[in-house]
BADO-373093 format. One record per residue (C-alpha): residue in one letter; z, y, x; residue number from 1. Coordinates in pm, whole numbers, plus 50000, padded with zeros to 5 digits. Layout:
residues N
resn, pz, py, px, resi
A, Z, Y, X, NUM
...
end
This chain:
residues 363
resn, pz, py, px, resi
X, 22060, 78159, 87599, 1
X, 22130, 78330, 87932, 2
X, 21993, 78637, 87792, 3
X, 22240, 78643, 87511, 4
X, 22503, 78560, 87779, 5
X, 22418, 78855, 88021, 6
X, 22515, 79121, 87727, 7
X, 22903, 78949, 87738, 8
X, 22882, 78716, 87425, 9
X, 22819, 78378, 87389, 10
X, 22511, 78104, 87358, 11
X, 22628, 77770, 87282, 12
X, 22344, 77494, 87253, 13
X, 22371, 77275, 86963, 14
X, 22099, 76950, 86936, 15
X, 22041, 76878, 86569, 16
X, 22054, 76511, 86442, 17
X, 21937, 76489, 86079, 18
X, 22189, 76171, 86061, 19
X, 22489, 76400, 86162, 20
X, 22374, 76714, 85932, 21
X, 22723, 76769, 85771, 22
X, 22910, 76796, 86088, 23
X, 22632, 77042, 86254, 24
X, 22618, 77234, 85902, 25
X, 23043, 77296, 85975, 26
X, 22936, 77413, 86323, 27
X, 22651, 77617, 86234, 28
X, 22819, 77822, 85970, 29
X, 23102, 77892, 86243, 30
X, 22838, 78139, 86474, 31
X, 22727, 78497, 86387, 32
X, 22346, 78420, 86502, 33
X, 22140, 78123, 86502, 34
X, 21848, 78088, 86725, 35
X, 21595, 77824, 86598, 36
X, 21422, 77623, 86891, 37
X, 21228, 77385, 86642, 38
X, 20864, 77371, 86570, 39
X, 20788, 77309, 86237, 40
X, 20680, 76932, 86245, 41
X, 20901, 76815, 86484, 42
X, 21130, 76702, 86173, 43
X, 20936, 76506, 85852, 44
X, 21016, 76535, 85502, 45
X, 21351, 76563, 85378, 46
X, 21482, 76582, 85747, 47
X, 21286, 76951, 85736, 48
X, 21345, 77008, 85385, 49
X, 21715, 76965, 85453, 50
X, 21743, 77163, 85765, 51
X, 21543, 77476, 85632, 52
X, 21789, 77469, 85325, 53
X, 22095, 77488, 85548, 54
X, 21930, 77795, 85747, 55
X, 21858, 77974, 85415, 56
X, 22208, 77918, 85278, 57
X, 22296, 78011, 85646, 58
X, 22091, 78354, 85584, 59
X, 22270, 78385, 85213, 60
X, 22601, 78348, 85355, 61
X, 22501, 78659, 85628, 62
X, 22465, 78496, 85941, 63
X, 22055, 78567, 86065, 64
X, 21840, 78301, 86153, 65
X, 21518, 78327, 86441, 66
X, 21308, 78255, 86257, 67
X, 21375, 78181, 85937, 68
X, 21234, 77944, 85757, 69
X, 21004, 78196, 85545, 70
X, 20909, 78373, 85860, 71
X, 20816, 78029, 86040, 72
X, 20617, 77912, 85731, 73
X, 20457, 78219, 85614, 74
X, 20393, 78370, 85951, 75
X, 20299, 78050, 86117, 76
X, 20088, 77901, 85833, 77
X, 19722, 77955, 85860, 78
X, 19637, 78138, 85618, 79
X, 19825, 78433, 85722, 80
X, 19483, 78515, 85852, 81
X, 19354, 78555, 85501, 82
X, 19679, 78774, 85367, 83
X, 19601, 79031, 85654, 84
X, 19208, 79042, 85566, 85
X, 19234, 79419, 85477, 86
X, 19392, 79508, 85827, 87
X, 19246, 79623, 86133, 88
X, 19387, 79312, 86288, 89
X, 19183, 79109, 86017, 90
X, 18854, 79016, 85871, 91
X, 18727, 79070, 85527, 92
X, 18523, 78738, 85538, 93
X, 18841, 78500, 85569, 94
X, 18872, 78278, 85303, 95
X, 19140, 77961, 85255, 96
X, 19100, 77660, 85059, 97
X, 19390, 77455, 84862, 98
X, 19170, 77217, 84653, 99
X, 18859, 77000, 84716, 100
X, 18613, 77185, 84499, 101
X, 18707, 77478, 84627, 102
X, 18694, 77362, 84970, 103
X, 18350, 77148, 84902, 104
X, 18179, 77483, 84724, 105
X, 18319, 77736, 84966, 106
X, 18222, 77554, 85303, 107
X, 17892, 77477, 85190, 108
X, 17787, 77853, 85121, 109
X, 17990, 77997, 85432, 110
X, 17870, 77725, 85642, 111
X, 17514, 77842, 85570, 112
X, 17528, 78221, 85654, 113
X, 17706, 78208, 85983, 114
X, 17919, 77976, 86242, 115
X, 18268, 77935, 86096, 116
X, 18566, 77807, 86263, 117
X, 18784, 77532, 86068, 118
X, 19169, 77519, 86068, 119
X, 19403, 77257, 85915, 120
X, 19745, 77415, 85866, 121
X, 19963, 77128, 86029, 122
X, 19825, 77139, 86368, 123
X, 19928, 77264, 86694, 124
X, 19766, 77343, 87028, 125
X, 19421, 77337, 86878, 126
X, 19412, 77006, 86708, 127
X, 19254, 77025, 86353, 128
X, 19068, 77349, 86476, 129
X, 18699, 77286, 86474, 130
X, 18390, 77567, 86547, 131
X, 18147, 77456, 86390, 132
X, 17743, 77558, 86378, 133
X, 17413, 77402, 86218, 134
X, 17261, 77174, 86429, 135
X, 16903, 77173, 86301, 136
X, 16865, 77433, 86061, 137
X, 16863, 77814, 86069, 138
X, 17158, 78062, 85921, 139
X, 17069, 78288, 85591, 140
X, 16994, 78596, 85558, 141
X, 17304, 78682, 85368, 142
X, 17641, 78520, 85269, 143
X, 17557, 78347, 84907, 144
X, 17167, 78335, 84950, 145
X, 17212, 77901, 85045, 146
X, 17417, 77634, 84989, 147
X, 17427, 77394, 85249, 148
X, 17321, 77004, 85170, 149
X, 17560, 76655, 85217, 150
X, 17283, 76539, 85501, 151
X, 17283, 76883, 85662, 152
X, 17403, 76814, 86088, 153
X, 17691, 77007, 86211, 154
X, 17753, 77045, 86604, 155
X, 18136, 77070, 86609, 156
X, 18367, 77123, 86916, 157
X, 18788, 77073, 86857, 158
X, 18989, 77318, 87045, 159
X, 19250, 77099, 87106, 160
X, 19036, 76968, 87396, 161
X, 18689, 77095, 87363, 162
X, 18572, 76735, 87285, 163
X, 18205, 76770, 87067, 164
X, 18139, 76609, 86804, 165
X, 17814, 76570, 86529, 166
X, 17843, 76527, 86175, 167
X, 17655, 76579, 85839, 168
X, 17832, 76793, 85574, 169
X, 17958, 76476, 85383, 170
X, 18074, 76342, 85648, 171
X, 18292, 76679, 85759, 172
X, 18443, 76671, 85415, 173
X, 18543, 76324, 85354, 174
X, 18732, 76402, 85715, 175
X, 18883, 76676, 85573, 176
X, 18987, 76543, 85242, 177
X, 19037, 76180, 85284, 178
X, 19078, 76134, 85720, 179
X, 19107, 75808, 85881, 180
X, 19255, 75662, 85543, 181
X, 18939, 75595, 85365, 182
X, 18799, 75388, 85694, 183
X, 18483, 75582, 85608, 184
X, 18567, 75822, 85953, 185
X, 18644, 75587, 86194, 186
X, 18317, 75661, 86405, 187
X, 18530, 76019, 86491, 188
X, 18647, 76072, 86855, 189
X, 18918, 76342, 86791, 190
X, 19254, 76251, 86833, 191
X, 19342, 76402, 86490, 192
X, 19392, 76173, 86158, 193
X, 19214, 76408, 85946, 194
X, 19319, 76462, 85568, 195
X, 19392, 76823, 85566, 196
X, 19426, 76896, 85196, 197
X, 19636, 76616, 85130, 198
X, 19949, 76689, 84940, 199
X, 19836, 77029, 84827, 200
X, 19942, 77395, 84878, 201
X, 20333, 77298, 84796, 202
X, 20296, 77009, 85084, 203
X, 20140, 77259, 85340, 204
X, 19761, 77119, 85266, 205
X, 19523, 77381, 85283, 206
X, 19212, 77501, 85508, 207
X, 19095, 77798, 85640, 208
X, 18740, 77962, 85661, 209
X, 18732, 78234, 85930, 210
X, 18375, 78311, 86084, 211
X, 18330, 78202, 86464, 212
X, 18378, 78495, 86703, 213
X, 18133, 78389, 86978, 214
X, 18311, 78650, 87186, 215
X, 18587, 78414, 87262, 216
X, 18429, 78287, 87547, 217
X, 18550, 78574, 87735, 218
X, 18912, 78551, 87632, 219
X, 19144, 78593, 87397, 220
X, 19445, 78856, 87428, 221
X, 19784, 78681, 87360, 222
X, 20064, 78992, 87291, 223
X, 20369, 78904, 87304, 224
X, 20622, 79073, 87113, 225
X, 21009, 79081, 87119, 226
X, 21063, 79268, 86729, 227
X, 20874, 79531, 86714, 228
X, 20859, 79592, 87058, 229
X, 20553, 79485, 87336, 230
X, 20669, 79310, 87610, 231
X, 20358, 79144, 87797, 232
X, 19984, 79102, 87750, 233
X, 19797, 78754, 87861, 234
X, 19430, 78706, 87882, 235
X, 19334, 78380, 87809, 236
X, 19051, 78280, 87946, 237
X, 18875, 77930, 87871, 238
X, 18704, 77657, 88153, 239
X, 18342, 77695, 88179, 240
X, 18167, 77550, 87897, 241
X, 18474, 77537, 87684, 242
X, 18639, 77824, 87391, 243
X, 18961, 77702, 87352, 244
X, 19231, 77872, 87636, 245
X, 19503, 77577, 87514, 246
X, 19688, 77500, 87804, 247
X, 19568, 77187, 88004, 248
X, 19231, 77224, 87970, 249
X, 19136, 77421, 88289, 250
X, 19187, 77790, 88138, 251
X, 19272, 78081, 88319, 252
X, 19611, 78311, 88216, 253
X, 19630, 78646, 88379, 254
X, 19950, 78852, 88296, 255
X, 19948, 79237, 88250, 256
X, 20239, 79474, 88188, 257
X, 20208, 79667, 87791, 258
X, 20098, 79988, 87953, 259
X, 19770, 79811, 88070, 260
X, 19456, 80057, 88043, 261
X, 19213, 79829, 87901, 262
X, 19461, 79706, 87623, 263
X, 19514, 80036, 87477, 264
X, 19350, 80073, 87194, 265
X, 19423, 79739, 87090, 266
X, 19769, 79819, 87131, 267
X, 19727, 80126, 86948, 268
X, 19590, 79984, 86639, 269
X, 19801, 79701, 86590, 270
X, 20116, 79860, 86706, 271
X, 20088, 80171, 86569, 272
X, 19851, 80118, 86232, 273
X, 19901, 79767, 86157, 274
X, 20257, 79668, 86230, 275
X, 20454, 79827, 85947, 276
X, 20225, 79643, 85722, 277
X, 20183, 79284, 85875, 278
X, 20550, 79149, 85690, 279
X, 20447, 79299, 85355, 280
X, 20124, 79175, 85361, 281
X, 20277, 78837, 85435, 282
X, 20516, 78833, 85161, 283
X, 20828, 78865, 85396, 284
X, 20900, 79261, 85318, 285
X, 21269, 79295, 85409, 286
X, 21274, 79024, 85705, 287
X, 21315, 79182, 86046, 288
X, 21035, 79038, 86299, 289
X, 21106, 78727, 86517, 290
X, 21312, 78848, 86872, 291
X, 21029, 78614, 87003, 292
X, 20687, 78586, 86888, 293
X, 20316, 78650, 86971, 294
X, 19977, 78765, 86828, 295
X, 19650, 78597, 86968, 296
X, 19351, 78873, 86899, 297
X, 18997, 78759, 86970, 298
X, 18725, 78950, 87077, 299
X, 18433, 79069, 86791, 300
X, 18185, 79324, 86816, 301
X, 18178, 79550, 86509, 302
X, 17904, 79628, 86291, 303
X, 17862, 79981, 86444, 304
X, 17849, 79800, 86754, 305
X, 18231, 79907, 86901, 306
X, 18435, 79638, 87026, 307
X, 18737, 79519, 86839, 308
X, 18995, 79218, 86771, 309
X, 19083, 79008, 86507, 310
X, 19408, 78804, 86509, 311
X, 19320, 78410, 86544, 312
X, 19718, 78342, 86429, 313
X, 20054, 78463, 86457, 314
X, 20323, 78216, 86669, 315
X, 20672, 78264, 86590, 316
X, 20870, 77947, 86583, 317
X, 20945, 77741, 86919, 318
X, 20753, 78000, 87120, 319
X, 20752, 77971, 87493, 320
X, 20743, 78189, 87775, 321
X, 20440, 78122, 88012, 322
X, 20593, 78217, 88322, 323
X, 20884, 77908, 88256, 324
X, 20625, 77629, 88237, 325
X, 20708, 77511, 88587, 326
X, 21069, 77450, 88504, 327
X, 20916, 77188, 88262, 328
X, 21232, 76978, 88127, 329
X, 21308, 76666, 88211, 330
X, 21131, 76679, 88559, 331
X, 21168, 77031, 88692, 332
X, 21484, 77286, 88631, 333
X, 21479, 77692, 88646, 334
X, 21565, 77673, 89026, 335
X, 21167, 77580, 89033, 336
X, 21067, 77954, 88934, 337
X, 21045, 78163, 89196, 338
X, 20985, 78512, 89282, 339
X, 20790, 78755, 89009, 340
X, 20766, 78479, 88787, 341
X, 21087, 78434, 88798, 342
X, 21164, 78807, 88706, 343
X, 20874, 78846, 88448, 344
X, 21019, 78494, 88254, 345
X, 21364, 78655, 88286, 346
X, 21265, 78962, 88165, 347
X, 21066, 78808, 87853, 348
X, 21419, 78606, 87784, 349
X, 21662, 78860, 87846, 350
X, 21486, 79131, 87548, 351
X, 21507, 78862, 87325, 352
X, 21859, 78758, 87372, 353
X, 21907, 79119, 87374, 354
X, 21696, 79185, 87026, 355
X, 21939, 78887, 86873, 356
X, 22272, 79065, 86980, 357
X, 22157, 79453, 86832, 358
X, 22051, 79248, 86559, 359
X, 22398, 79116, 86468, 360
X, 22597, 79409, 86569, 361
X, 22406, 79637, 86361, 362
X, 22512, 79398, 86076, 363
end
């Protein structure tokens, strides 16, 4: 808001109730920009339905969103990961499931060649992510020569909190397919409910199938992007003994400016080769890229032995900026940012009050 404010316009703050969605719809379609601050989920249902049809006929009627609905969902849904396969940024052997056979077949044969990593769509800061390896049986040669079997042990960690867990194949897919609701998963620890198919593609119910990058144990490169433009670069690193870098459990952030050294070629590639391409490949050719928004790229070593990065998702809802997490609200305020933070958080805020404002006056 301030940042919009510092280039002489104004930011007004508008809560949404679902129960008072005429009068906000009045006020909304009164302002030449909208800036979303909702993560998808926070609203259920109709309540969501409702409110993303208001921003499209918000769009239709010339006023831009960030993000738009289309952008949130098709950016933000997992298997993005699977639509950008043929990238740099990507990996050939990303698959995403939709249906139970599918899901049931698929797992059983990836599951067997190499250490996979298991998304639910829904989720958020790691819960419904799983890495997953055989317990007591060795990988194939190559992907197709094995199906795995229903009693077959899986040693599975959750990135929400790096909690472990063990599990035979059955027993991974009736959690997958039928969660808590079937009482046949009630021996699971994870804080999750399971049931990630449920309600199908149109209902957001899908998996995806992305082999494990043991390289993430070193870190993963958050970029984050204002448009087109690079505006910081955060190593992730996670705890001892853990892979996920979600905050709160023990990782380590370090910040470095976009002109970093060791970033470059990273930078290179997915700035300069991969960009133009990322919203076509996504179905959203034609939408302009979020004014706030980030990449997480994990670490792989390449066949020919060079080292690379693949993206592990795309954030571009509610995103927030690191260096503002000690003003959390409702203890702490911005007067409890100090010093470089301060500036760096400012600076992160500023560009994309600054991207909205172009935005419109190009218009």
């Amino acid at each position: 808001m301030n940042g919009v404010i510092k280039t002489g316009n104004i930011c007004v703050p508008v809560f949404y109730y679902p129960a008072m969605m005429e009068t906000f719809a009045t006020v909304a379609k009164a302002f030449d920009g909208i800036i979303v601050r909702i993560n998808p989920g926070q609203l259920e249902g109709k309540d969501q339905t409702d409110f993303d049809t208001l921003m499209r006929d918000c769009i239709a009627a010339g006023i831009p969103v960030w993000s738009s609905p289309d952008v949130q969902i098709q950016m933000g849904a997992k298997d993005a990961l699977c639509k950008i396969a043929h990238l740099n940024c990507g990996l050939p052997d990303t698959l995403a499931y939709y249906e139970d056979d599918a899901f049931i077949t698929g797992f059983k044969k990836t599951m067997a060649y190499q250490p996979r990593v298991i998304k639910q769509n829904r989720g958020s800061s790691g819960e419904g992510i799983w890495i997953i390896k055989l317990k007591d049986k060795e990988y194939c040669a190559a992907y197709g020569d094995a199906s795995l079997d229903d009693g077959d042990m899986l040693d599975m960690m959750e990135a929400n909190d790096n909690h472990q867990e063990f599990h035979t194949v059955a027993e991974l897919i009736e959690w997958c397919i039928a969660g808590r609701e079937g009482g046949k998963c009630d021996a699971w620890t994870s804080k999750g409910t399971g049931g990630y198919l449920k309600g199908g593609k149109a209902a957001g119910g899908q998996i995806i199938d992305p082999r494990f990058c043991p390289r993430i144990v070193e870190g993963e490169v958050r970029v984050l992007q204002s448009g087109p433009h690079c505006l910081q670069m955060i190593h992730k690193k996670p705890a001892a003994g853990g892979i996920s870098a979600v905050l709160g459990t023990g990782s380590i952030y370090t910040f470095y400016s976009p002109d970093e050294p060791k970033f470059a070629e990273l930078k290179r590639k997915l700035f300069v080769e991969d960009l133009p391409k990322i919203m076509p490949a996504l179905d959203l050719a034609g939408e302009p890229f979020p004014i706030i928004w980030t990449t997480d790229l994990i670490p792989y070593t390449d066949d020919n032995g060079t080292d690379q990065y693949t993206v592990g998702e795309f954030n571009c809802s509610c995103v927030g900026i690191s260096k503002f997490q000690a003003c959390a609200y409702p203890d702490k305020g911005i007067a409890d940012v100090k010093g470089d933070d301060l500036a760096e958080a400012t600076m992160v805020a500023d560009t994309a009050g600054e991207a909205a404002v172009a935005a419109i006056r190009a218009k």
